[in-house]
C-alpha positions as CSV (number, residue, x, y, z in Angstrom):
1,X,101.8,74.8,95.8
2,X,103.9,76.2,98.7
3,X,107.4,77.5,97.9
4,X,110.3,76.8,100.2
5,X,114.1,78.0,100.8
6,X,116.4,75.8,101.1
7,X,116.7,75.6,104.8
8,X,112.9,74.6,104.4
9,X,111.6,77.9,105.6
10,X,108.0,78.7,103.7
11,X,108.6,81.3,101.5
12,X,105.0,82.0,99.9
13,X,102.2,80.1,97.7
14,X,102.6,79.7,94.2
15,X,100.2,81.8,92.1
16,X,101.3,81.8,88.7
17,X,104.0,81.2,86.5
18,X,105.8,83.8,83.7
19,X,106.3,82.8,80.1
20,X,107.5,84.5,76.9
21,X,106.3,83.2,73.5
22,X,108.6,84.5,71.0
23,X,108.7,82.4,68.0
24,X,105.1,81.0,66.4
25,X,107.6,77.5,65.9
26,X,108.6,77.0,69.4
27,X,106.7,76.7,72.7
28,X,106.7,79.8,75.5
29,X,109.5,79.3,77.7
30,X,109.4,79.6,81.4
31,X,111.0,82.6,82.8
32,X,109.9,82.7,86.2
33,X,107.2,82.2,89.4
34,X,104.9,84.3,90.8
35,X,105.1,83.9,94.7
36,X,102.3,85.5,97.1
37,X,104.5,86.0,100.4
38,X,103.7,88.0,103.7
39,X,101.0,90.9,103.1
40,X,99.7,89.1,100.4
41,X,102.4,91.1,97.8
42,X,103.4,88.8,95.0
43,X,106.9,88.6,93.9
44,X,108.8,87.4,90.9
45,X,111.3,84.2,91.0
46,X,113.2,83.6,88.4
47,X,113.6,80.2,87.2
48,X,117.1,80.0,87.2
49,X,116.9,80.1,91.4
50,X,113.9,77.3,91.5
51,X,115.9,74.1,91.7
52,X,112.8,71.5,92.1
53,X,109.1,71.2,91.5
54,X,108.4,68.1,93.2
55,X,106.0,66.4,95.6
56,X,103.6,69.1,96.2
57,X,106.2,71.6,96.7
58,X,108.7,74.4,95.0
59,X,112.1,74.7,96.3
60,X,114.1,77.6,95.3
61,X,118.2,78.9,96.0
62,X,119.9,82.3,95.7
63,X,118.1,85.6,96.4
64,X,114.6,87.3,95.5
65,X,114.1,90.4,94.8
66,X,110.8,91.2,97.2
67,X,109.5,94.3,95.0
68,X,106.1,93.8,93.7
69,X,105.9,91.9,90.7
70,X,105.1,94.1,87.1
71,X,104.7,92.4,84.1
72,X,106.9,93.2,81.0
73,X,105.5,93.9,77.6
74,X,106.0,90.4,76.0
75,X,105.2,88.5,79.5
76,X,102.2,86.4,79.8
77,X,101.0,84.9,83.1
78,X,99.6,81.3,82.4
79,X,97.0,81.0,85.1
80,X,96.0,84.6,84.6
81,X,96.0,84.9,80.1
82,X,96.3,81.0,79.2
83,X,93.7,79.5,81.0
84,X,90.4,80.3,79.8
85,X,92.0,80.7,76.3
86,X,90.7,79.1,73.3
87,X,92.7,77.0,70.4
88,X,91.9,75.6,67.0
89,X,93.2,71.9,67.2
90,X,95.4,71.6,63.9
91,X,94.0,68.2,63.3
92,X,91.3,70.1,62.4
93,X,88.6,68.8,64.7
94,X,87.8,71.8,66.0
95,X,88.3,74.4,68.9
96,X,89.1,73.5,72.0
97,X,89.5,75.9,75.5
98,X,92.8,75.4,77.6
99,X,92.1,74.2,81.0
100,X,95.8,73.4,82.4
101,X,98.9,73.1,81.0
102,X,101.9,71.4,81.6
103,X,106.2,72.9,82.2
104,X,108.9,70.7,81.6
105,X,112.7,71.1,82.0
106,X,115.1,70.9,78.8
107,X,118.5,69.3,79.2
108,X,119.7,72.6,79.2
109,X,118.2,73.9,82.1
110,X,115.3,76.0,80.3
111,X,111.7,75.2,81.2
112,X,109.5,75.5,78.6
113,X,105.5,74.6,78.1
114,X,105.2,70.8,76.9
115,X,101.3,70.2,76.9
116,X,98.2,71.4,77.1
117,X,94.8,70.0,79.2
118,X,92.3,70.8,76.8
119,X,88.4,70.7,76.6
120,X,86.4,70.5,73.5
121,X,82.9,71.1,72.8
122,X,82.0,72.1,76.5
123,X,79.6,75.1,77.4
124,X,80.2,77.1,80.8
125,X,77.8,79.3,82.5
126,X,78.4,82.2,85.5
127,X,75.1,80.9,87.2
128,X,75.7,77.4,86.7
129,X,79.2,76.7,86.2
130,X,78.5,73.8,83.8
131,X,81.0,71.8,82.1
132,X,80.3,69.2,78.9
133,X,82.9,68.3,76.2
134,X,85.6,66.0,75.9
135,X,88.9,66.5,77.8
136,X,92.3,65.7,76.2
137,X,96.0,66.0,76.0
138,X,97.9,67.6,73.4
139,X,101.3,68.6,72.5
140,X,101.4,72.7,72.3
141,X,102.3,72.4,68.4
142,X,99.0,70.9,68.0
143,X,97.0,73.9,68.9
144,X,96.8,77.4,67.2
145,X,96.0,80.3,69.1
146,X,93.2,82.4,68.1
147,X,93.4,86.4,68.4
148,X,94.7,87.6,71.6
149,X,92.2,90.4,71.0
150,X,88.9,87.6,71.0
151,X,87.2,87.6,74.6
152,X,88.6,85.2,76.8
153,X,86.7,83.2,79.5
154,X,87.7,83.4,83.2
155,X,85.7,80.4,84.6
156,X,89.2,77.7,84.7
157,X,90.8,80.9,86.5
158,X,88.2,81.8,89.0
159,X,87.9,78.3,89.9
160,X,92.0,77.9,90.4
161,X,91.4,81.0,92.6
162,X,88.0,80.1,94.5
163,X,89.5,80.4,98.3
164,X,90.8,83.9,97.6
165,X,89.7,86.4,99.9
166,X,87.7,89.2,98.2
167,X,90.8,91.9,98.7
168,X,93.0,89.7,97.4
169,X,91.0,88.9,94.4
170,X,90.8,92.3,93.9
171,X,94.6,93.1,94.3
172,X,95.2,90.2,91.3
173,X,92.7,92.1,89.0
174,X,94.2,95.4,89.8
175,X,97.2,94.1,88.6
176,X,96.4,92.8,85.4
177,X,95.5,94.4,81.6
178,X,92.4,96.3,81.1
179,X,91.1,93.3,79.3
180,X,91.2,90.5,81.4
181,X,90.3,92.5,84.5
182,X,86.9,93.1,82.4
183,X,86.7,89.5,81.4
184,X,86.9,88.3,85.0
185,X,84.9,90.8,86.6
186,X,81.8,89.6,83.6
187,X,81.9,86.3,85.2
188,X,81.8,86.8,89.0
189,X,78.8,86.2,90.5
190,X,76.6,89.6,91.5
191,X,77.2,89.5,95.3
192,X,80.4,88.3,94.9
193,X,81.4,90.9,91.9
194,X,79.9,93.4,94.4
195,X,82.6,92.3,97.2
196,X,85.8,92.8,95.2
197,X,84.4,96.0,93.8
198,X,84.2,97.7,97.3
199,X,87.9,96.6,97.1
200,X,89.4,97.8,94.1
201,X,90.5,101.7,93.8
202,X,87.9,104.1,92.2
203,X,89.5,103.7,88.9
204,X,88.8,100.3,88.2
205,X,85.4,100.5,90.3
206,X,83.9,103.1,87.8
207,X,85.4,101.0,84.3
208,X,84.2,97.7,85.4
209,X,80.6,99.1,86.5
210,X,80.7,101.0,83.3
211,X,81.3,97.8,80.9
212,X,78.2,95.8,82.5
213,X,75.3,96.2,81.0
214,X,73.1,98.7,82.7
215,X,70.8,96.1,84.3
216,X,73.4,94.5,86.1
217,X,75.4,96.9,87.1
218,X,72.2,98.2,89.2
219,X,72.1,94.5,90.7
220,X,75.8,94.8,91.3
221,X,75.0,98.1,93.4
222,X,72.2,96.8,94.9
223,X,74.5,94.0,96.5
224,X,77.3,96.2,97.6
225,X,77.2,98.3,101.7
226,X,75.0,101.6,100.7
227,X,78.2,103.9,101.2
228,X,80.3,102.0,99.1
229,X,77.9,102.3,96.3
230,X,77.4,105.5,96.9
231,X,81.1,106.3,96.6
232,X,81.3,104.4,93.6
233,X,78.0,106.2,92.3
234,X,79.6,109.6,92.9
235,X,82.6,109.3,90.7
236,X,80.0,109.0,87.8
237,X,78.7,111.7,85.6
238,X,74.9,112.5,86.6
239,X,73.2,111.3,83.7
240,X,74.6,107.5,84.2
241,X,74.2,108.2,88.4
242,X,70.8,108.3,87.6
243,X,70.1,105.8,85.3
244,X,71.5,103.7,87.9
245,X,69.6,105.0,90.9
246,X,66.3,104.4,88.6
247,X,67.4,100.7,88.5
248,X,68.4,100.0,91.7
249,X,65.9,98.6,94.2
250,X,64.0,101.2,95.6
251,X,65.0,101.0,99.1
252,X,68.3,100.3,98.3
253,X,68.8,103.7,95.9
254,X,66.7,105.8,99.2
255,X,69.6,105.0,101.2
256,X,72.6,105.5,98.7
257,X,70.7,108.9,97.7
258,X,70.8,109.6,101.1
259,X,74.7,109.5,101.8
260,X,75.0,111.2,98.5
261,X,73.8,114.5,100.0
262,X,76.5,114.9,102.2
263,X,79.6,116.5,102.0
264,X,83.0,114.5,101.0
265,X,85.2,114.1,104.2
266,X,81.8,114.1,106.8
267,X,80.7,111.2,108.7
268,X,77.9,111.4,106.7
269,X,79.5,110.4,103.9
270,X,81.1,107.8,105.3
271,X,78.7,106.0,107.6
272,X,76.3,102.8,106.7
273,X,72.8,104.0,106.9
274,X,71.9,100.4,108.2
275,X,74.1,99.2,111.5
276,X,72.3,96.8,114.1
277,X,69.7,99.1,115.5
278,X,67.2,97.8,118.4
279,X,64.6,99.4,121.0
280,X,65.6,99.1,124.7
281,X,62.7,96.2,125.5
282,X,64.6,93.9,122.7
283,X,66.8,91.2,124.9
284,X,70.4,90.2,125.1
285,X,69.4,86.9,122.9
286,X,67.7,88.8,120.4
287,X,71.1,91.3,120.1
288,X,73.1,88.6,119.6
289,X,71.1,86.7,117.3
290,X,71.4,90.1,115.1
291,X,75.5,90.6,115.3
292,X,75.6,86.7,114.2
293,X,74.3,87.5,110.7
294,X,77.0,86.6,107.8
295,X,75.9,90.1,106.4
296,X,77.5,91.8,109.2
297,X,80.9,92.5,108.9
298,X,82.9,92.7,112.5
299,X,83.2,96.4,112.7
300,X,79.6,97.1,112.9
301,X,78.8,93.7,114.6
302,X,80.5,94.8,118.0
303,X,78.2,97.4,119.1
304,X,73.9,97.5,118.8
305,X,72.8,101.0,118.6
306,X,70.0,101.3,120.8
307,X,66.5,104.0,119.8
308,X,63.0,104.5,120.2
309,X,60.8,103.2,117.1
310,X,61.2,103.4,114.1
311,X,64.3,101.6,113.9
312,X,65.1,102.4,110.2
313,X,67.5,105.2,109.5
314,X,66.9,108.0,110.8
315,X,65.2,106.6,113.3
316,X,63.5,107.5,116.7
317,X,65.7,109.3,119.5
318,X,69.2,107.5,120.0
319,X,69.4,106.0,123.7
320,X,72.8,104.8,123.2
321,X,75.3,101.7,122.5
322,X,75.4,98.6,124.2
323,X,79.0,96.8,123.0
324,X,79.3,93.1,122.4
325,X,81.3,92.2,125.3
326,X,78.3,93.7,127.2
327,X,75.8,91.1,125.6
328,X,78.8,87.9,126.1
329,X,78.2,89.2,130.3
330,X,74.8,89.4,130.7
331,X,71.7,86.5,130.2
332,X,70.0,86.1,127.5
333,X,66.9,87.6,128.8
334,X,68.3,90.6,129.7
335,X,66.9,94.3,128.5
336,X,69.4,96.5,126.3
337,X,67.7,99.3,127.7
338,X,69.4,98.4,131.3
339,X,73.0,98.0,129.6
340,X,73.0,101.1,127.5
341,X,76.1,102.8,127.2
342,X,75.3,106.6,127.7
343,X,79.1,108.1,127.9
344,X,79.6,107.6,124.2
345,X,78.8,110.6,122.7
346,X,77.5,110.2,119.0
347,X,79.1,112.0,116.4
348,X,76.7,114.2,113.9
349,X,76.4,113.5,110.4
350,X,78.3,116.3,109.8
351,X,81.5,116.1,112.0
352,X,84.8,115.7,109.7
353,X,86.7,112.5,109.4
354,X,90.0,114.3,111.3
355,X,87.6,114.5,114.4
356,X,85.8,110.9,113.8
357,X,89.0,109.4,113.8
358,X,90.6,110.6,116.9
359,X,86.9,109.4,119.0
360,X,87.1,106.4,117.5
361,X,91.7,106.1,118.4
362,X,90.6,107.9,121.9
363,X,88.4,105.2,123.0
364,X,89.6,102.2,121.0
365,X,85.8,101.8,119.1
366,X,85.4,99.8,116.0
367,X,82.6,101.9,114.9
368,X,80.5,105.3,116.1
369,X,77.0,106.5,116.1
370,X,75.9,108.9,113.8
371,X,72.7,111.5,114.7
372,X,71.7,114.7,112.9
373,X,70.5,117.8,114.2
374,X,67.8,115.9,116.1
375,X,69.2,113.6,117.4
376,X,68.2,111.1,115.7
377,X,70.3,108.0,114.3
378,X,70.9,108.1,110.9
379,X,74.1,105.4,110.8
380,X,77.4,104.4,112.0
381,X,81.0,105.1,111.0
382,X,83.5,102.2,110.9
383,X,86.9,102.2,111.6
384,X,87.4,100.5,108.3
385,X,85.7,103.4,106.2
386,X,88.0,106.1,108.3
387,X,91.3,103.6,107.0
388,X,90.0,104.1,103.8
389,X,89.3,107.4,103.6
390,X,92.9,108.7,105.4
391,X,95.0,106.3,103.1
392,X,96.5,107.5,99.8
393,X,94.2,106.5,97.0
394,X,96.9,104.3,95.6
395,X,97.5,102.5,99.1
396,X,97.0,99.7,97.3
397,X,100.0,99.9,94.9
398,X,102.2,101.0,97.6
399,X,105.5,98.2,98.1
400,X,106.4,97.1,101.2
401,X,109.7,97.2,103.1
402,X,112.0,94.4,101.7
403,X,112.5,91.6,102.9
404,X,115.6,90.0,104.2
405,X,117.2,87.1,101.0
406,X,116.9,83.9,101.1
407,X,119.7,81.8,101.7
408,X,122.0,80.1,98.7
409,X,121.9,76.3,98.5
410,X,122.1,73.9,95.9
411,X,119.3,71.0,95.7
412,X,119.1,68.5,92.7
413,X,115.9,70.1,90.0
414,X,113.6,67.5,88.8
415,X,111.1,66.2,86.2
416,X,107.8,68.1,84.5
417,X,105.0,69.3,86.5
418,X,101.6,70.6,85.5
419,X,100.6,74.1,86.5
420,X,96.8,73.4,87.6
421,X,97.8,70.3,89.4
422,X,97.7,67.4,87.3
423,X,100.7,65.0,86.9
424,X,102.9,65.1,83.2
């Protein structure tokens, strides 16, 4: 749901909602909202300043504290550590797993949770993501909680989150408890567990490939760009680096072993041993059909790095670049070999990041060629792995500027609303 001031300017999307469970006899109440504004950063609302939840849409009064959201000791975040959770019915006909549940308004003005969307008897699966049982509606006094310590599932949660971007994603897991972080990353998919890992900091990156099981965290490697594994690889002690390595796909652990060699703070170290590499003869058509992969992200896709065979890392002598706009200019049957760029000097695999950085500012590239002492290719450095290697290791964590209030009004506040969607 979108969340708006009252002058009807957007404030942010709704992403969770705050509730503290004090008494066993009584349901949580309702403290707050969780609000992803500009920058993705998520904010708290208290639920004092939200004066309707109606129609699609959250309207809030008053002014909001834009620091990043931490939760409190006896917080819990409903989307985050409800869903997924599962209950003994009190009826006694069994356990059930909560799916959605449901926020209504007191004649007080406290909020508190009503209902829960239940499902009993159902079986899930990370490869399948199936779904059997029978769904109900219960009051909240009709369920008991089992152990907060007991695993909890993440399949409600990852499907309430499915259109996050993989950074984003990541930034929700950073934020929460060891536990649950664990608990979702078990049951992402392997390529998809592998893209949020290359954006999470190195803490998490090294506890979440340490809980898998040792098969699958090879697979999870074996999915992830070859210098972000090895960077991941290298904050491990040997004896588990290897293990790894061993169960990685051979090709794959050549080319992480590879960048492991080199120095920290080298282009070496930083480069992807596999950018778009082509011979001279190859044609505009055939360049292009290459950037278009999904695989490739947009740093590496605007420039083909032109050699003589082979064309695997390191490869035959480096010719040069031709750049994407290059290929969008010329027909499709056009040679490479008669567009090369040869003023772009490579870097060498051992230049430092400082001087990577300023070629790549100086002549406003995406990414660079990397050759050793042959001059033979051996990768390319993005702009994206320099940003990451410059920025603090806690860039993530870092708050932004605040953000200007929002403006007092007064607007009517209104029935019950479920949190997943479904009407009370």
């Amino acid at each position: 749901m979108d969340v708006f001031e009252p002058l009807g300017e957007r404030l942010g999307r709704l992403r969770d909602v705050v509730v503290v469970h004090r008494s066993a006899s009584r349901p949580p109440q309702v403290v707050g909202i969780i609000v992803e504004v500009l920058a993705k950063k998520r904010v708290f609302v208290a639920m004092t300043r939200v004066t309707s939840i109606d129609n699609g849409q959250i309207l809030i009064t008053g002014l909001v504290n834009f620091r990043r959201f931490q939760q409190r000791g006896a917080e819990m975040r409903i989307a985050a550590e409800l869903f997924d959770r599962k209950v003994t019915l009190t009826d006694g006909s069994g356990v059930a797993t909560i799916e959605d549940v449901s926020i209504e308004r007191q004649r007080n003005g406290d909020w508190y949770c009503s209902q829960l969307f239940v499902r009993r008897g159902h079986s899930t699966s990370r490869l399948r993501g199936l779904r059997r049982g029978e769904t109900l509606t219960i009051d909240w006094a009709d369920a008991w909680f089992e152990d907060q310590r007991e695993p909890q599932g993440a399949v409600q949660f990852l499907a309430a989150h499915e259109d996050l971007k993989d950074a984003d994603l990541a930034d929700m897991m950073h934020e929460m408890n060891d536990k649950r972080m664990l608990e979702i990353a078990a049951e992402l998919q392997d390529e998809r567990l592998a893209d949020v890992l290359q954006e999470l900091p190195d803490d998490d990156q090294v506890q979440i490939l340490s809980a898998l099981e040792t098969d699958r965290a090879a697979s999870v490697l074996n999915e992830m760009e070859p210098d972000d594994a090895a960077d991941l690889l290298s904050e491990l002690p040997e004896e588990q680096k290897e293990e790894l390595l061993q169960r990685m796909e051979p090709d794959d652990a050549e080319d992480v072993r590879r960048l492991l060699q080199y120095e920290e703070g080298t282009a070496g170290s930083l480069m992807t041993p596999i950018p778009v590499i082509l011979p001279p003869e190859a044609t505009v058509a055939e360049a292009l059909a290459h950037v278009r992969r999904e695989d490739i992200s947009p740093a590496l896709a605007s420039a083909v790095f032109v050699t003589r065979p082979p064309l695997e890392t390191p490869t035959g002598r480096f010719l040069g670049v031709v750049h994407i706009q290059q290929l969008l200019r010329y027909p499709p049957p056009e040679a490479l070999g008669n567009l090369v760029d040869k003023n772009l000097e490579p870097v060498t695999d051992h230049t430092s990041i400082v001087e990577v950085s300023r070629t790549l500012a100086s002549y406003n590239l995406n990414s660079l060629p990397v050759v050793n002492d042959a001059g033979r290719l051996v990768g390319a450095v993005t702009v994206d792995d320099v940003l990451d290697a410059l920025l603090p290791q806690d860039w993530r964590s870092h708050d932004d500027p605040p953000a200007p209030p929002t403006t007092p009004s007064r607007v009517p506040v209104t029935g019950s609303t479920r949190i997943g969607g479904r009407s009370a």
